[in-house]
MARKELO-534910 format. One record per residue: residue in one letter; residue number from 0; x, y, z of N, C-alpha, C in turn. Coordinates in Angstrom, 3 decimals. Layout:
<sites>
res,n,n_east,n_north,n_up,ca_east,ca_north,ca_up,c_east,c_north,c_up
A,NUM,X,Y,Z,X,Y,Z,X,Y,Z $
...
</sites>
This chain:
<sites>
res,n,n_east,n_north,n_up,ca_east,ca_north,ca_up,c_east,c_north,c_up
X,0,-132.820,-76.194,-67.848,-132.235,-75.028,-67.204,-132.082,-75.321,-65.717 $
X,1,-131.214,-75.046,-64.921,-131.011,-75.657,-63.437,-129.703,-74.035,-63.167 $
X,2,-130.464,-74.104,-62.011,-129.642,-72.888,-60.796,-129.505,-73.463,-59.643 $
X,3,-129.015,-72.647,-58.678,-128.469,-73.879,-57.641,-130.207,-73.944,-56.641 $
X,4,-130.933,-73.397,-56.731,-131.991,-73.481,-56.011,-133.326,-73.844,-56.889 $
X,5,-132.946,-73.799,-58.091,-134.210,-73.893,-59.003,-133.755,-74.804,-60.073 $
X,6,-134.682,-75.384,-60.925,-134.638,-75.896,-62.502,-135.953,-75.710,-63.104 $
X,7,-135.937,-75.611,-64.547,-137.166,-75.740,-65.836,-136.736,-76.698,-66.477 $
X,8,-138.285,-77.498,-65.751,-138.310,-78.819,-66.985,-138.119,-78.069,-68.886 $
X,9,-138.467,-79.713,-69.199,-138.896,-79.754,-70.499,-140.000,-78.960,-71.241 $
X,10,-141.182,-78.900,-70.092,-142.374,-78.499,-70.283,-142.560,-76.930,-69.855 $
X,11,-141.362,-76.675,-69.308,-140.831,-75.333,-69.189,-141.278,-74.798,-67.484 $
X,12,-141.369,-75.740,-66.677,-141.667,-75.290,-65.568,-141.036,-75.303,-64.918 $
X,13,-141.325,-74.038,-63.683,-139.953,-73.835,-62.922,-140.484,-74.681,-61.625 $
X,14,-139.216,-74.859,-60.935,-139.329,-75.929,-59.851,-138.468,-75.474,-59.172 $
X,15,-138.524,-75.310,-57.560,-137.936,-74.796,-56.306,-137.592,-75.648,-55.563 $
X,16,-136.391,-75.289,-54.899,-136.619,-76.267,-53.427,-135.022,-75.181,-52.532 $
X,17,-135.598,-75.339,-51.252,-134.370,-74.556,-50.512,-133.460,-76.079,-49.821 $
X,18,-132.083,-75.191,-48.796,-131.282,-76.376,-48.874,-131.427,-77.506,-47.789 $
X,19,-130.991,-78.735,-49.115,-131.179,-79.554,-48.623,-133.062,-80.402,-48.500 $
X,20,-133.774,-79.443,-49.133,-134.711,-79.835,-49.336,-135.809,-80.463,-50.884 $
X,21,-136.813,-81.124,-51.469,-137.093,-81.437,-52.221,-137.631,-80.619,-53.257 $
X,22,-137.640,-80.626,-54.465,-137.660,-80.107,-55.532,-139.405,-79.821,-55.357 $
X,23,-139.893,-78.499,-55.720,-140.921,-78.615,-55.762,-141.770,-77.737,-56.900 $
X,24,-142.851,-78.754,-57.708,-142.686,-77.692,-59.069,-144.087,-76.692,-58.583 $
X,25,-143.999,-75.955,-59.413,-144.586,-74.267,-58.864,-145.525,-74.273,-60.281 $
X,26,-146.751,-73.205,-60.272,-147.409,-72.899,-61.084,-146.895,-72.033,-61.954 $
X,27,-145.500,-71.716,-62.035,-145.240,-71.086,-63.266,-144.536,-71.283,-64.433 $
X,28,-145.080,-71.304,-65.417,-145.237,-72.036,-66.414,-144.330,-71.183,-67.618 $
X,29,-144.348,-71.273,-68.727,-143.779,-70.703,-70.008,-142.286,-70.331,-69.864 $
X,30,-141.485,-71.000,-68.527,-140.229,-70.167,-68.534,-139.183,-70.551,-69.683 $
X,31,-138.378,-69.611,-70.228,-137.431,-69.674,-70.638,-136.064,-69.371,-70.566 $
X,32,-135.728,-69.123,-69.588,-134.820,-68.119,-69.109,-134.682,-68.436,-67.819 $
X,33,-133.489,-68.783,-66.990,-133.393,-69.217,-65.544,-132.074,-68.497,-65.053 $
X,34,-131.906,-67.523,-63.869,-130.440,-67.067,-63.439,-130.910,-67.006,-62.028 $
X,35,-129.731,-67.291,-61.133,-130.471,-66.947,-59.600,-128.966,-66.202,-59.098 $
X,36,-128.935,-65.369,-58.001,-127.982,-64.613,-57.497,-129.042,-64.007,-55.995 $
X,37,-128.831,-64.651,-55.409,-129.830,-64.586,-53.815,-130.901,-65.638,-53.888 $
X,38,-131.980,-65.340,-55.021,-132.576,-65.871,-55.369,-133.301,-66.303,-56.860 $
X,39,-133.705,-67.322,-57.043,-134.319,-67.843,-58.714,-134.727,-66.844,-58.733 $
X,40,-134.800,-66.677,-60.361,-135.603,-65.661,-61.387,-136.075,-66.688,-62.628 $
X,41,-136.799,-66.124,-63.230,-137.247,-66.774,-64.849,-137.382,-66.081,-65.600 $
X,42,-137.502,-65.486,-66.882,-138.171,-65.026,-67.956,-139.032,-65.474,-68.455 $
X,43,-139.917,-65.362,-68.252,-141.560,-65.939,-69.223,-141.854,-65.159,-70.382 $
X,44,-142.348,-66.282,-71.019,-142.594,-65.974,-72.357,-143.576,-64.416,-72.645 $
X,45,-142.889,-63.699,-73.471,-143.527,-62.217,-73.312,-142.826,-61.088,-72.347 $
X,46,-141.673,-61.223,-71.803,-140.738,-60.606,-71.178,-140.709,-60.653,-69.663 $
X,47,-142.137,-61.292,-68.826,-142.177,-61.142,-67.066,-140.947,-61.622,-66.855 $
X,48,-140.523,-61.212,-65.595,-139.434,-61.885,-65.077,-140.360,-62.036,-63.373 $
X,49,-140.282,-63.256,-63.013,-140.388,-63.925,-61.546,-139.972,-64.403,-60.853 $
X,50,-139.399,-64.053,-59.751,-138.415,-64.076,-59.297,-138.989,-65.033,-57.828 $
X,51,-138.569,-65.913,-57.445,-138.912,-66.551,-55.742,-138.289,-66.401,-54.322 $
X,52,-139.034,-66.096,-54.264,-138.218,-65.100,-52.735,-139.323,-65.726,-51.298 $
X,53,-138.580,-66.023,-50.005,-139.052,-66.023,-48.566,-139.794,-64.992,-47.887 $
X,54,-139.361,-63.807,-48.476,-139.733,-62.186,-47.840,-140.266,-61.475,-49.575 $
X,55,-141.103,-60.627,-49.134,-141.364,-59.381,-50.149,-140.853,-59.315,-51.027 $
X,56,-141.339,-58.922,-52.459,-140.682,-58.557,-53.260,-141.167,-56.499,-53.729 $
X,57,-141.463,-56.962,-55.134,-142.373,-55.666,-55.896,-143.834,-56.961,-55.836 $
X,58,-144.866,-56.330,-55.161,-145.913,-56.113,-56.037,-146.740,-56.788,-54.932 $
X,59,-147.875,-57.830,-55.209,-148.799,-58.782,-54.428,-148.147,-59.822,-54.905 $
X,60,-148.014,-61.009,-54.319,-146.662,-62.349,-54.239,-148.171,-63.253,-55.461 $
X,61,-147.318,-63.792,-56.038,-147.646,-64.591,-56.978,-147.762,-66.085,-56.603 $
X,62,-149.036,-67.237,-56.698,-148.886,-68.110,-55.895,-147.986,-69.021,-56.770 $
X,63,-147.109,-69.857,-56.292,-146.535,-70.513,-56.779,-147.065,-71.994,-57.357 $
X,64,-148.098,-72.528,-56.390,-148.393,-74.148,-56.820,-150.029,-73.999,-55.981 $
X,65,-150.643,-75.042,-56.882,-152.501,-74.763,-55.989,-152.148,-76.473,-55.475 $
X,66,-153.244,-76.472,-53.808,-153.320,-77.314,-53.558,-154.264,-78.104,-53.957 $
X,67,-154.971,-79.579,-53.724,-155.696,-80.320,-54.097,-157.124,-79.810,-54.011 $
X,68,-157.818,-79.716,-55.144,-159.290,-79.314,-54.732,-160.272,-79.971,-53.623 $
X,69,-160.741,-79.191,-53.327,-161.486,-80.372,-52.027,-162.216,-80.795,-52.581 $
X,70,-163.036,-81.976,-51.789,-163.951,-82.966,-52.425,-165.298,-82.310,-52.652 $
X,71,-165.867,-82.901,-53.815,-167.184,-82.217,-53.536,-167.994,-82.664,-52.637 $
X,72,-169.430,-82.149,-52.475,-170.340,-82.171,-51.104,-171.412,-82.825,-51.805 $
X,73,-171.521,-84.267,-51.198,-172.757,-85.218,-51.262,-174.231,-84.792,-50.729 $
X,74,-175.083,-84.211,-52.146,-176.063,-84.207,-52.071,-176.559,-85.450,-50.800 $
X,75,-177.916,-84.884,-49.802,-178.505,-85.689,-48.936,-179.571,-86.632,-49.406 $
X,76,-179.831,-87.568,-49.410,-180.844,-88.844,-49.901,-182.251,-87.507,-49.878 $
X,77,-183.345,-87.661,-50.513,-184.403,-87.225,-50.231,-184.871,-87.884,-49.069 $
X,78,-186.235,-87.153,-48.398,-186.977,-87.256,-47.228,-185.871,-87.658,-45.777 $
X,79,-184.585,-87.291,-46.221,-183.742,-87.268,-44.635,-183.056,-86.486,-44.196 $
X,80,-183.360,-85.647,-43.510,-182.507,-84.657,-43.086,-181.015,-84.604,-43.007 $
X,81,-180.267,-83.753,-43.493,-179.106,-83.534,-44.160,-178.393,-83.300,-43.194 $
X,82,-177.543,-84.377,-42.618,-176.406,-84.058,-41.401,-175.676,-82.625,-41.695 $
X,83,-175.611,-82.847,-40.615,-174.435,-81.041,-40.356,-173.171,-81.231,-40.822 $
X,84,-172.968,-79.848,-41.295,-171.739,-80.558,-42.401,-170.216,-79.943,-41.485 $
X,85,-169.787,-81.116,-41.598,-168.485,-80.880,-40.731,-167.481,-80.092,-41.027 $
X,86,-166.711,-79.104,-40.441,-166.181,-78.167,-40.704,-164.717,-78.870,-41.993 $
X,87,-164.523,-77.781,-42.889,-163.494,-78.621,-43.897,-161.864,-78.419,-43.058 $
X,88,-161.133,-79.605,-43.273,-159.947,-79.686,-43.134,-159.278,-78.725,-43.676 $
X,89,-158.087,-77.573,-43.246,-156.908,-77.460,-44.118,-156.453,-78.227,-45.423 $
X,90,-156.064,-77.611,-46.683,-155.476,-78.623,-47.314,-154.162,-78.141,-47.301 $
X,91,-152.953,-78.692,-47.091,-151.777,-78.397,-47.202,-151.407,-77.890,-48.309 $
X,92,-151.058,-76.724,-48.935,-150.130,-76.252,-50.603,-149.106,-77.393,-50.098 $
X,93,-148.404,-77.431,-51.779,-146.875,-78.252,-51.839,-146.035,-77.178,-51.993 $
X,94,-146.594,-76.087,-51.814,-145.689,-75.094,-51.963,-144.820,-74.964,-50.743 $
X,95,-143.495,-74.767,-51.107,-142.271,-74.880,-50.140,-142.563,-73.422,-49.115 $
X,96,-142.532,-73.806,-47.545,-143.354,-72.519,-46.754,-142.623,-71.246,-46.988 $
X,97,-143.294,-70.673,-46.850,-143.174,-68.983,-46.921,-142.658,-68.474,-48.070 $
X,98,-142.573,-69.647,-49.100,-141.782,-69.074,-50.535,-142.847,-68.540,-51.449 $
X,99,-143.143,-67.546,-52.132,-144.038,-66.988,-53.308,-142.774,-66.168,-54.148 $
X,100,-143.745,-65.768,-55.265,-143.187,-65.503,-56.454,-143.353,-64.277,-56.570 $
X,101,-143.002,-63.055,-57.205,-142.855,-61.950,-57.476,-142.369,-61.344,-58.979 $
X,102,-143.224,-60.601,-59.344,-142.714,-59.897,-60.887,-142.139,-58.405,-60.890 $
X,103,-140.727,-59.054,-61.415,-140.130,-57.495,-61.350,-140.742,-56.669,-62.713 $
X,104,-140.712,-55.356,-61.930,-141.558,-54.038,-62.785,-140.706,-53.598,-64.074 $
X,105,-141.038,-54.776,-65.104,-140.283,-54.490,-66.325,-140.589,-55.383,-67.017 $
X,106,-140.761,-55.260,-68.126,-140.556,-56.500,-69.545,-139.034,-56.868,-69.783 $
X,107,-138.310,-58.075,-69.953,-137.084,-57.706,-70.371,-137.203,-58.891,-71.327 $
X,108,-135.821,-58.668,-72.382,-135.240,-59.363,-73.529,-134.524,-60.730,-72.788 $
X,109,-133.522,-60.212,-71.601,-132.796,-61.258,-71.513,-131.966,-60.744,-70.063 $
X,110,-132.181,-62.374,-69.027,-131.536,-61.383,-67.654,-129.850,-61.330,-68.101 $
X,111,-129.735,-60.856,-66.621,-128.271,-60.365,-66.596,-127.394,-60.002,-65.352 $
X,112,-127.489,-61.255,-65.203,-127.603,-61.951,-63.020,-125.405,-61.357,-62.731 $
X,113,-125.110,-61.326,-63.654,-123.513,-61.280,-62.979,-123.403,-59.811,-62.123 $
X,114,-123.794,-58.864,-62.487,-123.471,-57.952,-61.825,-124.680,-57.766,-60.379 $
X,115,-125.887,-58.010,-60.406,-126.551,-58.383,-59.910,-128.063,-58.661,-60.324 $
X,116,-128.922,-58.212,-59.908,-130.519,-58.775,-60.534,-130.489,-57.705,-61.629 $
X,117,-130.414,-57.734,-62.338,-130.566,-56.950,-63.881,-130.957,-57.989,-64.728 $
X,118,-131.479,-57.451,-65.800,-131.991,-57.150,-66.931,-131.691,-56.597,-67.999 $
X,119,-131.869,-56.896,-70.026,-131.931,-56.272,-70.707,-133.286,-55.309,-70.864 $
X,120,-133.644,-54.302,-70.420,-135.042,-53.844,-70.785,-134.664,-52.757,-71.386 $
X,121,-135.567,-52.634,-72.728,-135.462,-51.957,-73.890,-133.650,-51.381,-74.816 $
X,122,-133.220,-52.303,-74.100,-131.687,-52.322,-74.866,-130.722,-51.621,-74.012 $
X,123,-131.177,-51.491,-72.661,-130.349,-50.331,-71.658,-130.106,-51.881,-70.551 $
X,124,-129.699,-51.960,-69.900,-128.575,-52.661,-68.566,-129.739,-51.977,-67.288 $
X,125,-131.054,-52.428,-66.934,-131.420,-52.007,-65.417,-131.337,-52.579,-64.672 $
X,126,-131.046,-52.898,-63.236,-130.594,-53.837,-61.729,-131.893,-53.382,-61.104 $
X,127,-132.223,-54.327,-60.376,-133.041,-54.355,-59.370,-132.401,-54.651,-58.144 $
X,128,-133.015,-53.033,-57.458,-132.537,-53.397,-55.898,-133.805,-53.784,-55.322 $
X,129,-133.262,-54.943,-54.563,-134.233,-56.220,-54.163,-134.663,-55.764,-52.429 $
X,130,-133.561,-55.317,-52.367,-133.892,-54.392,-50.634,-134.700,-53.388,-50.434 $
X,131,-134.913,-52.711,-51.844,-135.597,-51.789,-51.487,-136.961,-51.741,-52.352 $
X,132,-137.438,-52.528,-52.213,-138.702,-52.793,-53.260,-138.509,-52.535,-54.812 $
X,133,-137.826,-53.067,-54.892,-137.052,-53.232,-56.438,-137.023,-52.140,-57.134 $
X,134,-136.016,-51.250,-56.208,-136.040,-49.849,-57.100,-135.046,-50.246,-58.162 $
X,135,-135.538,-49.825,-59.379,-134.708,-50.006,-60.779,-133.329,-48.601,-60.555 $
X,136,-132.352,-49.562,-60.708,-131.085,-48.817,-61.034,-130.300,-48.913,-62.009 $
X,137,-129.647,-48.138,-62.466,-128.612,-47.887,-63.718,-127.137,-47.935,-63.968 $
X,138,-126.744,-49.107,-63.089,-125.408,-48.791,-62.791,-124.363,-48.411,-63.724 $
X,139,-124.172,-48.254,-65.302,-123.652,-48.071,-65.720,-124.552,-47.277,-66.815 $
X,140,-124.610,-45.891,-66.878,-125.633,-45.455,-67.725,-125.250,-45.712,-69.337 $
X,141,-123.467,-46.083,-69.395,-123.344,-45.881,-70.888,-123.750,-47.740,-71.328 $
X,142,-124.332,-47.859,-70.574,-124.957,-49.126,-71.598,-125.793,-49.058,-72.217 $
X,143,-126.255,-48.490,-73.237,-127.534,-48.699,-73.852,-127.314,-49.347,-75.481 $
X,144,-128.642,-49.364,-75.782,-127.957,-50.780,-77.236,-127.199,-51.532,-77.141 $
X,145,-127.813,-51.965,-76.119,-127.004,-53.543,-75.617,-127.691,-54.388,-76.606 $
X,146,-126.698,-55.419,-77.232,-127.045,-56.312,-77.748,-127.182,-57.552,-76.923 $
X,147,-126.164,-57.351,-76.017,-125.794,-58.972,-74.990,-124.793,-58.708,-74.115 $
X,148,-124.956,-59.214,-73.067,-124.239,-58.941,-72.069,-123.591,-59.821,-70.922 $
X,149,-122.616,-59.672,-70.430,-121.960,-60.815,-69.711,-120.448,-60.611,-68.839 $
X,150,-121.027,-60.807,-67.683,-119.764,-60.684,-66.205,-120.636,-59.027,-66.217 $
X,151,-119.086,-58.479,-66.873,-119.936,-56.778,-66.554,-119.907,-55.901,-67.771 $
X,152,-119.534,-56.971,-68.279,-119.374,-56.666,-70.057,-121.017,-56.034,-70.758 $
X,153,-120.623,-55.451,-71.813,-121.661,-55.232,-72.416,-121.123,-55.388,-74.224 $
X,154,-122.509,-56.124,-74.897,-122.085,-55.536,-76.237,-122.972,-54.864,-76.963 $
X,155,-122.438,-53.649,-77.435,-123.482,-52.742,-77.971,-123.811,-52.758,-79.621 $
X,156,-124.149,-52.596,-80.047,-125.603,-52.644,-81.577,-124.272,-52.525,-82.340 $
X,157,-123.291,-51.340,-81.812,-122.264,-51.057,-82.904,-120.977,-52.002,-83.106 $
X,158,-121.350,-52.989,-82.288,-119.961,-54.009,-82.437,-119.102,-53.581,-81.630 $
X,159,-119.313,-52.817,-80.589,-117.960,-52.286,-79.535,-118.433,-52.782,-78.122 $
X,160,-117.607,-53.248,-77.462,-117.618,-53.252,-75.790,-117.214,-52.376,-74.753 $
X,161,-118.068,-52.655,-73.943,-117.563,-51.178,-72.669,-118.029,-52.393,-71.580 $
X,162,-117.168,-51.871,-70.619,-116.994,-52.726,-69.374,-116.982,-51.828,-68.145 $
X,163,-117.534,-52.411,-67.349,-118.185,-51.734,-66.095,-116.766,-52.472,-64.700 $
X,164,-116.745,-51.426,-63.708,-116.460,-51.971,-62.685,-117.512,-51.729,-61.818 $
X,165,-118.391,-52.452,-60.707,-118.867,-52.706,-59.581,-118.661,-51.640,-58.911 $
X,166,-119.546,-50.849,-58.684,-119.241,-49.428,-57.337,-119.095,-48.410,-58.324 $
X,167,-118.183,-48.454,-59.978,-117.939,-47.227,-61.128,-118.948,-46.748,-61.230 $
X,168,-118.801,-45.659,-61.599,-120.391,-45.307,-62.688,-119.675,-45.484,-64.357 $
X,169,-118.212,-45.478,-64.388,-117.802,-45.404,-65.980,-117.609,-46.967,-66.321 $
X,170,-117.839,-46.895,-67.792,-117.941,-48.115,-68.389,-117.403,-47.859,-69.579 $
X,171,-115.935,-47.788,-69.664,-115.248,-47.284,-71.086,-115.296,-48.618,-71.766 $
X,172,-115.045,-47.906,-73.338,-115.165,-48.587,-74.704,-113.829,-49.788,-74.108 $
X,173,-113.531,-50.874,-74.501,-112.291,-51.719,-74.664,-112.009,-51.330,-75.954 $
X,174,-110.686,-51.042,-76.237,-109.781,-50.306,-77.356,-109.680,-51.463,-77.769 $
X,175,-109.861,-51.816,-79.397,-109.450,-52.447,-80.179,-110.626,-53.412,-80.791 $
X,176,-111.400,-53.782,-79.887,-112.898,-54.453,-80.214,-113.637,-53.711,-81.441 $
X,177,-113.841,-54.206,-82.154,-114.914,-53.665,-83.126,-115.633,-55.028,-84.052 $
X,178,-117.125,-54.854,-84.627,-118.015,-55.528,-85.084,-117.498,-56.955,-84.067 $
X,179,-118.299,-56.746,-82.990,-117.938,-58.393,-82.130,-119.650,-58.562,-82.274 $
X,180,-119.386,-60.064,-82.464,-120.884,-60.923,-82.676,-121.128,-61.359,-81.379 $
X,181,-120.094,-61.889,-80.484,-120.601,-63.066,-79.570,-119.592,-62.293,-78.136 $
X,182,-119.966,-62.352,-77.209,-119.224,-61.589,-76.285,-119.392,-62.901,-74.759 $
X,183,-118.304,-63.473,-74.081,-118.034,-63.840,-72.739,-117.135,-62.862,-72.000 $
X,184,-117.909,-62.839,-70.961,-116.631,-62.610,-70.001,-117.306,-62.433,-68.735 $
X,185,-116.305,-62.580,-67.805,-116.224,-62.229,-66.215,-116.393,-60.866,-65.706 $
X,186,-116.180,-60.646,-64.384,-115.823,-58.801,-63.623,-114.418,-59.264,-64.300 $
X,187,-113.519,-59.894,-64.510,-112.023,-59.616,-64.646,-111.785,-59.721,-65.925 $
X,188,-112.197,-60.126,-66.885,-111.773,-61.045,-68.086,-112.508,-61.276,-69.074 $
X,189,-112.284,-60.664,-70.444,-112.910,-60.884,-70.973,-113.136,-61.447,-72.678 $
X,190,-113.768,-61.472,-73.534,-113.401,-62.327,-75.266,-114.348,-61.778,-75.616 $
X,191,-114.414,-61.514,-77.089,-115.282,-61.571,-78.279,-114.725,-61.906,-79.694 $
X,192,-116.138,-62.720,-79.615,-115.961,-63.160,-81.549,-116.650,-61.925,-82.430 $
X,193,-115.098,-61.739,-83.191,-116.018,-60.791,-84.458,-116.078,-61.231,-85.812 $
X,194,-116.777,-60.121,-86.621,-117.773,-60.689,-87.817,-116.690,-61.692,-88.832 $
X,195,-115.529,-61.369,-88.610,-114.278,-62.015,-89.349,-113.263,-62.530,-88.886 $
X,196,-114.346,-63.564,-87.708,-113.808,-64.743,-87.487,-112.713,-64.935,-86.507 $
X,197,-112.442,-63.675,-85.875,-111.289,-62.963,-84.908,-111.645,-63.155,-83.431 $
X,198,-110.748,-63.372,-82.490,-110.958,-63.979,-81.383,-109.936,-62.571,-80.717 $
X,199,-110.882,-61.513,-79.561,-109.626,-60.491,-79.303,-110.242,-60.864,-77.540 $
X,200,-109.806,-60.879,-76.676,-109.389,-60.796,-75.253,-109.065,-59.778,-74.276 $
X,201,-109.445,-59.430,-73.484,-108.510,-58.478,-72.566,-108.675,-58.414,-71.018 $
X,202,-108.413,-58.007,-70.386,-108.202,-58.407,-68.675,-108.574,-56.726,-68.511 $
X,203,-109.768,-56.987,-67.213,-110.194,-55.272,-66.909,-110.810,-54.778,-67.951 $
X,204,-110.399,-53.627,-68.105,-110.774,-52.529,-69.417,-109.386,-52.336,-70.009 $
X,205,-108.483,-53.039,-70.042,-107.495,-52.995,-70.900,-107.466,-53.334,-72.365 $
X,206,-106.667,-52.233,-73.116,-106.940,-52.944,-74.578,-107.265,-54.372,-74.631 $
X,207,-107.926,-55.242,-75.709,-107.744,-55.881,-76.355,-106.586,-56.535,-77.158 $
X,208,-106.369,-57.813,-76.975,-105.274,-58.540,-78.106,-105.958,-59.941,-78.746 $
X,209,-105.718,-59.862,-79.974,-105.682,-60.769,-80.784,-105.532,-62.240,-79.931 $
X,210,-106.396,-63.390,-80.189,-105.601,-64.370,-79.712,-105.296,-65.630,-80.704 $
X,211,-104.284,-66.050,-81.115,-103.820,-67.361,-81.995,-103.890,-68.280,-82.037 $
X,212,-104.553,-69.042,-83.030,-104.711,-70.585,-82.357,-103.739,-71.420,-83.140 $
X,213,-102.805,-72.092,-83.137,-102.221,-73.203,-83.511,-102.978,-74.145,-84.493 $
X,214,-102.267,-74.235,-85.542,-103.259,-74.876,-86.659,-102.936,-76.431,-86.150 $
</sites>
């Protein structure tokens, strides 16, 4: 998984670095799920989402990476008095400065970075505003039973799409869509595959058309 500021290994760990600087892997572990739009996010296994941020997020900052344990302290020989023990060094974190981690206040299924920091949580479309201590917003209330979602698209439980504009509060049905399995699209543009194998398209919230493929 790779974002322009982050990647998850193999082993599922997320790894940071700002620009122009070195990759640096972080203590958080189980990710599955990677989208960034300001900044990385993850989904961890069990729904957290953690997000890495320079400034504040929601909550107490999550450490990202531990530094080297210090050495242990050499017992003194018997019958000799035990030098004074010298004050301990700093140990440097590898953690990239001022960056920590943060969990937005939600479980979710699956993010949903195009419109902005959102989320599937509990089958509804919520955004996190990141400015304001991640007040959860609703920008489009008729999303709910979302199955999957994408640009500003939504697809709902019943096989129909509704599409959002940015700043709207309405998110009308796209005319002609019905039982769609698999849904792409952009803010402008959009496709779904339905249960019979049908490929329909449309630009905006404009009907839907069929599209043909050349045998």
């Amino acid at each position: 998984l790779l974002a322009a500021h982050a990647a998850v290994d193999d082993a599922r760990v997320l790894s940071t670095w700002t620009d122009g600087g070195a990759p640096v892997a972080t203590a958080i572990t189980n990710a599955v799920e990677l989208a960034e739009r300001d900044l990385p996010c993850v989904r961890r296994e069990g729904g957290e989402v953690v997000c890495v941020a320079d400034h504040a997020l929601c909550g107490p900052p999550i450490a990202l990476a531990q530094g080297p344990a210090p050495p242990p302290v050499k017992k003194p020989k018997r019958g000799k008095r035990p030098k004074k023990a010298k004050p301990a060094k700093p140990v440097a974190s590898p953690v990239i400065a001022k960056l920590a981690g943060y969990a937005l206040p939600a479980q979710v299924s699956r993010l949903a970075f195009d419109p902005g920091v959102c989320a599937i949580v509990q089958r509804r479309l919520d955004c996190f505003d990141l400015a304001h201590a991640c007040k959860v917003t609703r920008p489009w209330p008729a999303f709910v039973n979302v199955e999957d979602s994408a640009g500003t698209c939504a697809r709902l439980a019943n096989g129909t799409v509704r599409c959002g504009a940015l700043g709207e509060p309405a998110a009308p049905v796209i005319a002609g869509v019905t039982n769609a399995i698999a849904l792409s699209a952009t803010a402008t543009r959009g496709c779904v595959v339905t249960n019979q194998h049908q490929v329909l398209c449309w630009e905006g919230t404009a009907p839907a058309t069929a599209i043909s493929f050349s045998p």
